[in-house]
N, C-alpha and C positions, 0 to 999 in steps of 0.2 A: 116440607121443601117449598118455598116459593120462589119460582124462577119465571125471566121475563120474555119476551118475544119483539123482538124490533123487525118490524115489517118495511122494508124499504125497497120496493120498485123504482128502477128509473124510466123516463121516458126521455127517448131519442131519436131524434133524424136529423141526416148531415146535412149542411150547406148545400143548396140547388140538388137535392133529393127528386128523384122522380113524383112528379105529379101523381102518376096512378097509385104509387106505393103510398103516399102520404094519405090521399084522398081514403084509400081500400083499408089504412090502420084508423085512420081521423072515425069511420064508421064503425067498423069492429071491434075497436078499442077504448080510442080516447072518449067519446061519445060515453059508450056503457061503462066507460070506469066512475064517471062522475054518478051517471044513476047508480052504481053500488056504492060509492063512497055513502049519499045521502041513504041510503037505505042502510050501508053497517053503522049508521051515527047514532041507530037507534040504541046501539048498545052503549051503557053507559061507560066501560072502561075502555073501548077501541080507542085505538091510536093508530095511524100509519106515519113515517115518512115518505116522502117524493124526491125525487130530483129532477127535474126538470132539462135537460141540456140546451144550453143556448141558442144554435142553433134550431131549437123545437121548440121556445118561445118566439124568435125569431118571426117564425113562419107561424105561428098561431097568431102572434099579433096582428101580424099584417094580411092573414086568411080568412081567419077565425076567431074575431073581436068573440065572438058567444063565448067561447069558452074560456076565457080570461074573466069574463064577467061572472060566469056563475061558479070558477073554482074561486073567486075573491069573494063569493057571497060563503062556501063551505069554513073558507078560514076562518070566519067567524066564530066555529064553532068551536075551534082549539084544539080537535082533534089530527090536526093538520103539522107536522113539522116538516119546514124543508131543507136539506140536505146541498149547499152549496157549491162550484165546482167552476172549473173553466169556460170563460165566453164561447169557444169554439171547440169543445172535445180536441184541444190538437197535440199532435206529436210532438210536443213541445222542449220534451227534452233533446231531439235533434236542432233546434234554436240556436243560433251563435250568443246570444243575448240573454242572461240572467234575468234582465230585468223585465224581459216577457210575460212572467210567472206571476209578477204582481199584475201587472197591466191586465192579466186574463182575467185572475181574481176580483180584481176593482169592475173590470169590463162587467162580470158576470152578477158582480150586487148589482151594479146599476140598471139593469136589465131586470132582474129577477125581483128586486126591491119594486120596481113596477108592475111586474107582472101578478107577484103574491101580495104585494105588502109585507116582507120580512127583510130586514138589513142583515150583514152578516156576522154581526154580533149575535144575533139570536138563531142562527145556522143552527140543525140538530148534529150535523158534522162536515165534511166536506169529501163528495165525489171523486177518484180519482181514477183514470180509466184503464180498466185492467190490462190492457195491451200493453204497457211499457212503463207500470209501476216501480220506481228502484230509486237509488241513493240520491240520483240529482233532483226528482221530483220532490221526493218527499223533503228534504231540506230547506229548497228552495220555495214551495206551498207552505211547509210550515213559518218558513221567514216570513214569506208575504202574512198570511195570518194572523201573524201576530201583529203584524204594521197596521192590519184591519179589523183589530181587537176581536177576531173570531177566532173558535176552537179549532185547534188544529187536530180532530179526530177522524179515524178513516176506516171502513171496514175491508180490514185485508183478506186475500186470500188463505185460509188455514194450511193449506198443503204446500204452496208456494213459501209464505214469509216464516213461517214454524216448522224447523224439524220436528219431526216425531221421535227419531233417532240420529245418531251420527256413523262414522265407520265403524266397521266390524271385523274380525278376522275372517278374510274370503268374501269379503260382500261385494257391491258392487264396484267401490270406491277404494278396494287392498290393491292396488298397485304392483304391491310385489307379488300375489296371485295373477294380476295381469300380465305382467312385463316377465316375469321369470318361474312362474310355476311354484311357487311354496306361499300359502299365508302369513301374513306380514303382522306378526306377534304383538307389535307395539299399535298396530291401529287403532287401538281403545281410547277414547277420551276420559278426562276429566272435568270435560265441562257439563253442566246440569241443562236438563231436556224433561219436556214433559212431552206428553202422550198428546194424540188428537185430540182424545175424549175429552183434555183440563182446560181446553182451548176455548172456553165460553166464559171471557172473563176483561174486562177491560184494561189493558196494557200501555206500560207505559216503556218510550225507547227514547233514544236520540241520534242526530246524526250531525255533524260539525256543531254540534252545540245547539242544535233547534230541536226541542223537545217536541213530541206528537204522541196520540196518544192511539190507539188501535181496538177494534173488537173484530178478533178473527171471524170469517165468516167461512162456512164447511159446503163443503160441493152436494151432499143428499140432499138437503132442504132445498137445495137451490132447482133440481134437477126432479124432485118428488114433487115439486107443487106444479098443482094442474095435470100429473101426470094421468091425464084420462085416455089417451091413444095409444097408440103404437107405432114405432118410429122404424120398424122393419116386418118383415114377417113373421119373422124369427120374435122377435118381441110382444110377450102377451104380459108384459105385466100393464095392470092400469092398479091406481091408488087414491084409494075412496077419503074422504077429509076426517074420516076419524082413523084410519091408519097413520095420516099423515100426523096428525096431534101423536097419535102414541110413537112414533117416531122419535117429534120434539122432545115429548115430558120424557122417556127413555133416554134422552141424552143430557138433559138437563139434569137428571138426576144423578146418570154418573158422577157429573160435573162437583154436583153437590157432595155427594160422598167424599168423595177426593181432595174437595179442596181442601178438608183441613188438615190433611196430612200437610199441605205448603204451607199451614200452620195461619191462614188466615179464612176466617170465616164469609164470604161472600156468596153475593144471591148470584146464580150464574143469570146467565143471559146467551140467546141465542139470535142468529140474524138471520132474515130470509131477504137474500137478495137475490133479483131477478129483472131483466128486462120488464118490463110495462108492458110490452107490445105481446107476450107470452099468452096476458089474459084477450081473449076475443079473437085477435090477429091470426095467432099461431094455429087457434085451433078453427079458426072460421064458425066459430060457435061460442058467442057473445053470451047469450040466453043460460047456454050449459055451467059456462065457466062462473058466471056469475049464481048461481045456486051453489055449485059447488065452494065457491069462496063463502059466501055466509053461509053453510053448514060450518065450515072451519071457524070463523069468526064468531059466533055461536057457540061452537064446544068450548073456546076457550073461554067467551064470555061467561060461561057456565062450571067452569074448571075456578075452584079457589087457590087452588095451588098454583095461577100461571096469569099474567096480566102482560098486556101491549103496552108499550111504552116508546117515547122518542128515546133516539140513540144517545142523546149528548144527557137529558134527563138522568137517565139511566146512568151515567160517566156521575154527574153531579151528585146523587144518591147516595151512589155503593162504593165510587172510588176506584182505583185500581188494585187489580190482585197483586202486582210486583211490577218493580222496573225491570221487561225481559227482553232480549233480542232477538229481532227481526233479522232474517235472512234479506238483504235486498236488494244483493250484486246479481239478480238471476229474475227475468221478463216472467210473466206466468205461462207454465207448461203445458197447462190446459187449454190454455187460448191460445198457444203456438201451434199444440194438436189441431185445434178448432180450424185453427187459418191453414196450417198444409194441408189438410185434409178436403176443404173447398176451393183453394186456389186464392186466397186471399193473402195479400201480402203483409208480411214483419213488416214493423217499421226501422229498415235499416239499409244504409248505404250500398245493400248487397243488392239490389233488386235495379235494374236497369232504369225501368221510367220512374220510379221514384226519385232515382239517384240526381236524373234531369231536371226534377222540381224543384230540389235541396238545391242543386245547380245555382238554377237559376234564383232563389233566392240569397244564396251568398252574396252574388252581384248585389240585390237590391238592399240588403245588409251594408255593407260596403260602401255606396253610397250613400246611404243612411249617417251610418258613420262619422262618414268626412264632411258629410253635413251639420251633424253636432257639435263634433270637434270644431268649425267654425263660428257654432251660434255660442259656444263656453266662449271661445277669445272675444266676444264683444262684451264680456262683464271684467269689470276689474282685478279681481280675486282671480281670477286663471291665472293672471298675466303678472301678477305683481310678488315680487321675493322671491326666495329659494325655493319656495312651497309650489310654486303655480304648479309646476310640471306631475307634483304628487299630488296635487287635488283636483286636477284635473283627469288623469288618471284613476283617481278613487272614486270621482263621479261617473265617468265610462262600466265602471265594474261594480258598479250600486246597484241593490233592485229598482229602488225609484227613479234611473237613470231616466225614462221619457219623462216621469212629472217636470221633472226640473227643467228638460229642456224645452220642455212648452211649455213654462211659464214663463222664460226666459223670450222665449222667441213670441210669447202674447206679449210682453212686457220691451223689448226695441222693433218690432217688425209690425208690418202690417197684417191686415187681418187676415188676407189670402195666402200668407205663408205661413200661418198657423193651418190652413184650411187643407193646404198640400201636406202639410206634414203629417199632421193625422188622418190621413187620406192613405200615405204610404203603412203607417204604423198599423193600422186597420185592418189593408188590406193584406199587409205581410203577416201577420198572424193568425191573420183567413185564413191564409194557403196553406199554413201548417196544419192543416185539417185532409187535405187535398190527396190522401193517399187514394188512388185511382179504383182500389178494390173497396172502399168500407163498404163494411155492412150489406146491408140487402141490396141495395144499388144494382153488383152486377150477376147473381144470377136470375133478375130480371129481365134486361135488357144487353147485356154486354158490357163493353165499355167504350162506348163513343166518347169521343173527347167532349161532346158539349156538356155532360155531364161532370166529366173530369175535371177539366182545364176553366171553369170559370176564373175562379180566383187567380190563376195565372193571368188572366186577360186584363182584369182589371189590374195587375200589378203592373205590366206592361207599360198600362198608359201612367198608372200613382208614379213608377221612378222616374219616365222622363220628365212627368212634372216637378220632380224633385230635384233631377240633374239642373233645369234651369235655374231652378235657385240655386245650388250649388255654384254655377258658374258666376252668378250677381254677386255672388259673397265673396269670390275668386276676382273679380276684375277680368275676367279671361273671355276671349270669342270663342263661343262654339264652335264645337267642330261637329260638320253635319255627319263623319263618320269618323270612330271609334274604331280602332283595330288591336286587339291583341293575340299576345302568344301564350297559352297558359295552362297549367293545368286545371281545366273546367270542372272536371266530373272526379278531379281526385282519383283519379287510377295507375299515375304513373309516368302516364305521357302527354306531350301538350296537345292541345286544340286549339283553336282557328275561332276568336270569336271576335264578330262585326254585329254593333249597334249603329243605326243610322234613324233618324229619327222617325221611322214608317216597319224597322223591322229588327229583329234579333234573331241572329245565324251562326250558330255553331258548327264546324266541320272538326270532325272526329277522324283522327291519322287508322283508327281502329276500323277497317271496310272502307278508308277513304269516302265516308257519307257525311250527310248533312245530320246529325242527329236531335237540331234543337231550331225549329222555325217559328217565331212569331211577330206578325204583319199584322197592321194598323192601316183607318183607312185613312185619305188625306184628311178628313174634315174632323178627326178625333180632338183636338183642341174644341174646339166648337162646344163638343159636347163635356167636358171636365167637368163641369158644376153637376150637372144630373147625374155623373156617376158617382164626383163627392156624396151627392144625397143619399145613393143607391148603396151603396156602404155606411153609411150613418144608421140608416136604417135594416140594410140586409136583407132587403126586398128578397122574397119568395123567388119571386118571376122576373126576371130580369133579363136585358137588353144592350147586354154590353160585346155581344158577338156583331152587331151592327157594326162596331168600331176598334172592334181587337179580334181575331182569331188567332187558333194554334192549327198552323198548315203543317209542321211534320211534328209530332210527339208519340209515336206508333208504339204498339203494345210489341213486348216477347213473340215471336216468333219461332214455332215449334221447330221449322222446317231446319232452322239456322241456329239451336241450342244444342251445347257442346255436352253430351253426355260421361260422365266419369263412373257415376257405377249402378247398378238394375233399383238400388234404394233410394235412388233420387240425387244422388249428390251431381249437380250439373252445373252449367254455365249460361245463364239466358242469355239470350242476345235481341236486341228491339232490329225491325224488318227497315227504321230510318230510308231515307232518300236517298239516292245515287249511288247503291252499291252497284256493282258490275259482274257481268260472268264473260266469261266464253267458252263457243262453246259447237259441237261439233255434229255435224248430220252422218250420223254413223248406222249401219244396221236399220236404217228405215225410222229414227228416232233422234234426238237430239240429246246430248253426252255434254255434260259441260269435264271443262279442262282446269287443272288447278285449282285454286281458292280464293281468285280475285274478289268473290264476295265477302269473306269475310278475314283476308290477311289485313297485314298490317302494312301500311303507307309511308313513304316518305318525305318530311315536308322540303319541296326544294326550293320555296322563293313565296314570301309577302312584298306585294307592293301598294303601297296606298296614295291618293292624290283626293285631291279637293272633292269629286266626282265618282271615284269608287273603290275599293279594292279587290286584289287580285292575287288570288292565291292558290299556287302550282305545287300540285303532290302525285308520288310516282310511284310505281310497286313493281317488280320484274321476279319473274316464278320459272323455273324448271318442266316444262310439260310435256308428257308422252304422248305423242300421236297416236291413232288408232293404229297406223306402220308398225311401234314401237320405238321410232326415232326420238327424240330426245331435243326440244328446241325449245330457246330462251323468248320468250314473251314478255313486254313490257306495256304497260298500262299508265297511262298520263290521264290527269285529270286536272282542268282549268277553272277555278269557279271564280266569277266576277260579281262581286255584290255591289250593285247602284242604292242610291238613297231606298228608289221605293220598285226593287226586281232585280230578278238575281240572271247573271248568264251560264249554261256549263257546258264546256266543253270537253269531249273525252277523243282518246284517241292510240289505238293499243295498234303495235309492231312485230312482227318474227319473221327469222329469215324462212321463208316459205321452205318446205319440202316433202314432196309428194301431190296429190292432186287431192285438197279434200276440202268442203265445204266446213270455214271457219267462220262463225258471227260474233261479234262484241255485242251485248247483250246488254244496257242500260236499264237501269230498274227509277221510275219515274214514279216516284210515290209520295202521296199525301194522305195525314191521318184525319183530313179533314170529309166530316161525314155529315147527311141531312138528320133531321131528329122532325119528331113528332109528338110533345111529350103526352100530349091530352089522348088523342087518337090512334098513334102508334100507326100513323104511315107516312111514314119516311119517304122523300122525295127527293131522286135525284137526276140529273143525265148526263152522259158524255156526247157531246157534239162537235163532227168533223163538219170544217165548215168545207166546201164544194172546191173541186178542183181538177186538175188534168192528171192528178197520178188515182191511178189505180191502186187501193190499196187494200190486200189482206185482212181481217180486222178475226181474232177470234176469242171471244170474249165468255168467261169461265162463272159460274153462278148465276147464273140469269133468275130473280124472282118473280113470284106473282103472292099476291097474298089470295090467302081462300079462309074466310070466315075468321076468325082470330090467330092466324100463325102464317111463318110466310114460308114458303113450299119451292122447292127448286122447279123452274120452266126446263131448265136445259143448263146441262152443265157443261154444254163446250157449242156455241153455238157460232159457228161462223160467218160471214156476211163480207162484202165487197164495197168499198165506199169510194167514192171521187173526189180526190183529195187534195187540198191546199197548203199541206202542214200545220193549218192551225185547230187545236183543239183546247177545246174547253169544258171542264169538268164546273159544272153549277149546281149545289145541294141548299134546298129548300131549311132555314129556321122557322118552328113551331112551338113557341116560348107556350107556357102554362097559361099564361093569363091570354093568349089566343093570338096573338101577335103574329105576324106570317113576313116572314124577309127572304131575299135569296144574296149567297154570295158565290164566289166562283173564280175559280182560276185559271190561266189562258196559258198553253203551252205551244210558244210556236218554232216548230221544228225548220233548222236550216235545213236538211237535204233529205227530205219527205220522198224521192224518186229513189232514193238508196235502201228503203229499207225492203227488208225482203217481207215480214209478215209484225202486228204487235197485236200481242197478245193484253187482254184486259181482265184483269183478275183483282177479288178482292187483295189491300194491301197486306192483312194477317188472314187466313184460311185457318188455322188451326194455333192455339195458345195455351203451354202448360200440356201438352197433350199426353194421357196417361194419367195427371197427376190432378185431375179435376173428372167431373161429370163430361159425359160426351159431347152435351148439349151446352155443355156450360163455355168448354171449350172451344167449340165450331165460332167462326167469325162469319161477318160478311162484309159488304160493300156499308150500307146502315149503320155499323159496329166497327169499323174499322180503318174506312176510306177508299183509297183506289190504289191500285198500282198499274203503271202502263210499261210493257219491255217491247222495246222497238229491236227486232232482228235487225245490228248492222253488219251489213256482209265484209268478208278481209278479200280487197284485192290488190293485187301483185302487194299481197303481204300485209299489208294496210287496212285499217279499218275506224271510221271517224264519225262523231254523233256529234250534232250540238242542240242545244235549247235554250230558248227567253222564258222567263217565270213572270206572270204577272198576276194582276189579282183586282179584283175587287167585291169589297164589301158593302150590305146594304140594299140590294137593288131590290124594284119595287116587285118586278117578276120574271120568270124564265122565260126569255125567247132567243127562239132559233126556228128555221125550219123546218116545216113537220118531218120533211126525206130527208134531213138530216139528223134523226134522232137516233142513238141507241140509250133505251133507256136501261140503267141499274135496277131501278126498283121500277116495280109496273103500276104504278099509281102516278108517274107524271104526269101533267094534266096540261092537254094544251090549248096555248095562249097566244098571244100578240105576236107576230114572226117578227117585228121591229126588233134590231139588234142591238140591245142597249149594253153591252159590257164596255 
C-alpha cells in the first residue's frame, strides 16, 4: 500500500485583530513554526502546504517584514506549497455582487504573489472558509479560477459535503415515522454512496457547469493532532505521534482495500487540516509541540509505505477516483455546533447586528451601482443598437464586472476618480469580513465596537466620496440631506433613513429607536487621501476613528430577547438608542408598565427641508395600574436630524387615574466605547457640567482594575451632582501602534429640573445569556458603551424629555473639572481643565 499525507495548516487573523492576541500567536506560534519548518526540511521527503489569509499577511507585511523575509528564503527549498484563497476571509456569499469573488481571488494573488513568490497558477489548491462553504461559493471560485488559470481544488469537509448514507425506514429523515407514526417503506434510495472510510480520494463534481475538484478532509485527524491535553476534566485522552500515524496508515489502508471494488485502482490520500495557530498558541507550549510534530514527521519519513505531498501534486499524479457529488445546499454542521456553543454568530440575516452591517452595505452597493451604470453610458457600445440595454446588463452580471469598469473609468476620467472608486471597492469588501464575533477576538475582550466597526468607518467616508462623483456624472446639486422611507434591515417594515454629509441615521418603527448611527467629523475631507493609502495597504493600526465613528451599533441584549423555548430558539433584540419605558413606583420599587420598549411604532409624518429632517412616530398600549384600572397611554417621539446633530424629543400622555407616581423613562445610549488595545485600560468619563439643579445621579458598574482584570468598585453607587443639563460622555482611543486621541459626545438636556433621578448603566449588562460562558457574556461600560435613563415624572398626566446630540471627534485630551468627574473606568487620568469640546 502506498498512501499519501497532505499536511495543510492555515494561518489566520482578521482585519484590526487585537494587538495582544496577534502579538501572544506572532511568539508562540508563528515564530516556532518557521524554526520547525527549517528543522523538518531535513527530511528529504517532507512536504507541507500553508495558506496564509489575507488579512495575516496583511499585518505581517506591515508588522513583521522578518517574517516575510525568512519564509521567502524556506520557499526556496520546494518543500513549500501554497494553498490560495480570498483577500479578506469574507462572507462573501451574503455579497449582492458576483463579481466580488473574482476581485477577492485576483486581490489575494497579488498579495500573496508578494508575499511567497507563488502566482496562482501554481496554487497547491484553493482555501475556502468552512463557515459558509455551498453552491454560490463554490461556482462562482471555481469561475473565477479558471479566468486565473488556477486549479479549482478544495479540501472539503467529509461529513458535511459526503453522505455516508441516505434515508432509511425509521431513520432520521422517514417523514412518515415523523408526521404519522408508521415507517415509510419507500425511503430507500437508488442513488450510490460510499462509506466515510472510501473518502480519501480526489473528486471530481460540478455546479452550473464550473467543474472543481475536491479531497475530502475527516474530522479525527484534524482534532487528533497535537492532542497532548485535555480539554475537560472529564477528558484524559492525550495521543502520542505514533498513535497518531497508526491512526492515518489504518485508514488509509481501508481506503486502499476498497477502492477497487469501485473498480479503479488509486493511491488514497489523506488530509490534515487544522488552524496554524493550534501549534504553540493553543497549547502555550511552543517547545512541546514542536518535538511532538517531528516525532510525527520522522515516522513517516521512515515509513515506505506513506509520503507528504502537495495537494494539487498529488490531483496531478493519481487523478481522480470518479466524478461524485457533493452535498452543498447545507453550511457545515460542525462549525455551526462550534459557533452556538461559544456565542459566535452564523453568517446570516438572522442575527441583529450583523443584519445592520449587511444593511448598511446595500446602501454602499447601490450607489456603487448607479455609479457604474453611468461610467458604461460614457462608451459607445452601451448606448448604440438594439444590443445596448443587453450588454449592458450582461456586464453588471459578469464576474469581471469591476475590471472593466476601472478601465473604463482609467480610460475617460481623471485619476482621482479611479482613486475613489477603488477606495469604495476596497473597502466594501473589507466589511464583508466584519462579522462582529470572528474568531478569537471576542472571548478576549468582548465586543467593542472599535474592534468591530472599523471597516464600517472607513466605508462611511469611501461612499460619500463616491456619492459626489455620482452627482458630477448626474449634473445634479447636492443635496446636503437625504431622506428616505424604506425597508432597511429587510424585515418587513419600513425605516427612517437620513444621510447628511457628517452622519448616517436610521430609525427603526420596531421600539421606535435609532438602531444605525454613524458621525464623521467636519474635517474628514481633509483627510481622504490618507485613508485611500490606509486601505491600499490595510494598515495593522489604523486611525480612522479620528474621522468616522459608530455612535449607536449595540450588541443583543439579554434583557430584551424574546424567548420561544428552553433549547434556544429566541429572538435577539440589540439595546439601540431611544427606546422608552414607563414605568411606576409601586411597592417601594419601580414596575415598568406595557412594552413601550420594545413594541412596535407608528410612523405618522416625514418632513424634510434644506436644514433638516423631522420625523414623528407614535405607539398607544393598554395599561394596568397598580389600582387594576385600565388606561390608554400614548407615546410620541420627535427626532430631528441636522447635517452634523440630532434632536429628540419625546413625550407620553394618560388620562390620570388614581394617585400614583408615573415616569417616562428615556434610554440615551451609545455603543461608543474607550479601547486600549496595547495595554488594556480603557479610558473613559461622564461629566456633568455645574449648575443649579440638584441632581440624583446613580450609576451601576463602577470599575477599578487590580493587577490584569478589572473588578467591580460598587455596583450601585450613588452621588449628587449640580447641574446644567449638559453632559458629556468622552472615551479615550489607544490604537496599536500607540497613538492616543479622545472623542465624545455632548448630550444637552432641555428640562434638567424635571427629572426625578438618571440612572447610568453600562449600554448591554449581559449578552446571549445562558447560551455563552458567564464571563463571556457579562458586558461593561469598556465593551459596550453607556446608557443614561433620565426619570421623567407624568404630571397632571404629562410627561416630556428632550435632548441635542452632538459630538466630536479627535481631541487632543480629556478635560473637564476634576468635581466634575464620574469616572466609568478608574484609570482616567487627570489633565488640562480647559474645555475643549
Amino acid at each position: 500500500m502506498k498512501g499519501h499525507i497532505a499536511f495543510c495548516p492555515h494561518f489566520h487573523q482578521p482585519h484590526f485583530q487585537l494587538y495582544k492576541t496577534r502579538e501572544e500567536a506572532y511568539q508562540n506560534s508563528y515564530v516556532p513554526w518557521l524554526e520547525l519548518l527549517e528543522r523538518a526540511f531535513e527530511n528529504d521527503s517532507f512536504f507541507i502546504n500553508l495558506h496564509f489569509s489575507g488579512p495575516f499577511i496583511y499585518w505581517i507585511r506591515d508588522q513583521k517584514p522578518w517574517f516575510q523575509e525568512k519564509l521567502q528564503s524556506l520557499m526556496a527549498s520546494n518543500k513549500i506549497g501554497i494553498i490560495g484563497g480570498l483577500a479578506d476571509e469574507p462572507f462573501i456569499q451574503l455579497s449582492s455582487r458576483s463579481d466580488d469573488v473574482l476581485y477577492q481571488l485576483q486581490k489575494y494573488d497579488e498579495i500573496c504573489s508578494a508575499f511567497t513568490g507563488i502566482n496562482a497558477p501554481d496554487w497547491q489548491g484553493i482555501h475556502l472558509v468552512e463557515r459558509e462553504c455551498g453552491e454560490f461559493l463554490l461556482r462562482e471560485v471555481s469561475r473565477a479560477a479558471g479566468l486565473m488559470d488556477a486549479c479549482p481544488l478544495y479540501y472539503l469537509d467529509a461529513e458535511t459535503f459526503y453522505q455516508s448514507h441516505f434515508s432509511s425506514p425509521g431513520g432520521s429523515a422517514d417523514f412518515c415515522q415523523k408526521h404519522f407514526g408508521f415507517k415509510d417503506p419507500f425511503s430507500k434510495t437508488t442513488i450510490a454512496h460510499v462509506p466515510q472510510e472510501m473518502l480519501y480520494f480526489a473528486l471530481r463534481d460540478e455546479i452550473g457547469g464550473q467543474v472543481y475538484y475536491s479531497v475530502p478532509v475527516h474530522t479525527e485527524p484534524r482534532y487528533q493532532l497535537l492532542k497532548t491535553g485535555t480539554f475537560t476534566p472529564e477528558d484524559r485522552t492525550r495521543i502520542k505521534p505514533g498513535q497518531y500515524l497508526f491512526y492515518i496508515k489504518d485508514a488509509l489502508e481501508k481506503a486502499n482495500e476498497i477502492s477497487e471494488r469501485w473498480g479503479k485502482k488509486v493511491e488514497p490520500i489523506l488530509v490534515i487540516f487544522e488552524d496554524a495557530e493550534k501549534f504553540g498558541q493553543w497549547s502555550k507550549d511552543p517547545q512541546g509541540d514542536t518535538q511532538w510534530l517531528l516525532e510525527f514527521f520522522q515516522r513517516v519519513e521512515d515509513d515506505p509505505e506513506l509520503q507528504f505531498t502537495g495537494l494539487k501534486d498529488y490531483f496531478l499524479n493519481q487523478g481522480i477516483l470518479d466524478t461524485y457529488p457533493a452535498r452543498t445546499s447545507h453550511s457545515y454542521p460542525e462549525w455551526d455546533n462550534w459557533m452556538a456553543n461559544r456565542g459566535i454568530r452564523g453568517v446570516t440575516f438572522g442575527d441583529e447586528r450583523l443584519r445592520r452591517v449587511m444593511s448598511r452595505l446595500r446602501l454602499a452597493e447601490e450607489k456603487q451601482n448607479a455609479f457604474e451604470e453611468k461610467v458604461l453610458d460614457q462608451s459607445p457600445v452601451f448606448n448604440e443598437g438594439v444590443n445596448g440595454d443587453i450588454i449592458k446588463r450582461a456586464v453588471l452580471e459578469s464576474a469581471e464586472r469591476h475590471q472593466l469598469v476601472s478601465n473604463l473609468i482609467e480610460e475617460h476620467f481623471q485619476p482621482e476618480v479611479k482613486a475613489d472608486y477603488d477606495f469604495i471597492q476596497r473597502t466594501r469588501n473589507m466589511v464583508y469580513q466584519e462579522d462582529p464575533k470572528w474568531a478569537s477576538r471576542h472571548p478576549c475582550y468582548g465586543s467593542a465596537p472599535y474592534y468591530d466597526m472599523q471597516g464600517l468607518a472607513y466605508l462611511e467616508i469611501a461612499e460619500r466620496m463616491l456619492r459626489k462623483r455620482l452627482i458630477e456624472l448626474s449634473d445634479k446639486t447636492e443635496k446636503q440631506i437625504i431622506t428616505r422611507v424604506c425597508d432597511w434591515d429587510f424585515d418587513g417594515l419600513d425605516e427612517v433613513l437620513v444621510e447628511t454629509p457628517w452622519q448616517t441615521l436610521c430609525i427603526d418603527m420596531k421600539g421606535g429607536c435609532i438602531v444605525y448611527h454613524h458621525v464623521l467629523a467636519e474635517d474628514v475631507e481633509g483627510c481622504s487621501p490618507l485613508l485611500r493609502e490606509d486601505i491600499h495597504k490595510v494598515v495593522a493600526y489604523n486611525e480612522v476613528y479620528r474621522y468616522s465613528y459608530p455612535m449607536v451599533l449595540t450588541e443583543a441584549d439579554s434583557k430584551l430577547c424574546a424567548q420561544m423555548y428552553p433549547e434556544g430558539g429566541r429572538r435577539e433584540r440589540c439595546r439601540n438608542a431611544f427606546r422608552c419605558e414607563v414605568m411606576v413606583w409601586d411597592e417601594e420599587r419601580y414596575k415598568k408598565l406595557g412594552d413601550f420598549e420594545i413594541g412596535t411604532y407608528e410612523l405618522q409624518g416625514v418632513e424634510t427641508d434644506e436644514n433638516n429632517t423631522t420625523v414623528v412616530i407614535s405607539a398607544s398600549q393598554k395599561i394596568r395600574l397598580p389600582d387594576g384600572q385600565i388606561t390608554l397611554v400614548r407615546v410620541d417621539k420627535n427626532f430631528t436630524i441636522m447635517e452634523a446633530g440630532v434632536e429628540v424629543q419625546m413625550e407620553a400622555a394618560y388620562e390620570k387615574s388614581g394617585d400614583f407616581e408615573l415616569y417616562l423613562v428615556p434610554q440615551m445610549v451609545s455603543s461608543a466605547a474607550p479601547s486600549d488595545e496595547v495595554h488594556f485600560q480603557p479610558c473613559s468619563a461622564l461629566i456633568f457640567e455645574k449648575g443649579d439643579v440638584r441632581m440624583p445621579v446613580r450609576a451601576d458598574d463602577i470599575m477599578q482594575r487590580k493587577e490584569e482584570s478589572l473588578e467591580y468598585l460598587n455596583a450601585n453607587k450613588h452621588m449628587e451632582y449640580p447641574f446644567s443639563g449638559q453632559i458629556d460622555y468622552q472615551f479615550q482611543i489607544c490604537n496599536g501602534k500607540g497613538d492616543k486621541f479622545w472623542n465624545g459626545i455632548r448630550y444637552s438636556l432641555s428640562r434638567p429640573e424635571s427629572i426625578k433621578q438618571l440612572i447610568v448603566e453600562p449600554a448591554v449588562k449581559q449578552y446571549y445569556q445562558g447560551m455563552v460562558f458567564p464571563d463571556q457574556s457579562r458586558l461593561g461600560y469598556h465593551s459596550s458603551g453607556v446608557m443614561l435613563k433620565p426619570f421623567m415624572p407624568f404630571q397632571k398626566g404629562r410627561a416630556e424629555f428632550g435632548v441635542t446630540i452632538s459630538w466630536k471627534l479627535n481631541q487632543t485630551d480629556l478635560s473637564f473639572p476634576a468635581d466634575n468627574r464620574l469616572a466609568l473606568i478608574q484609570q482616567v487620568k487627570d489633565i488640562d481643565t480647559n474645555n475643549r469640546f
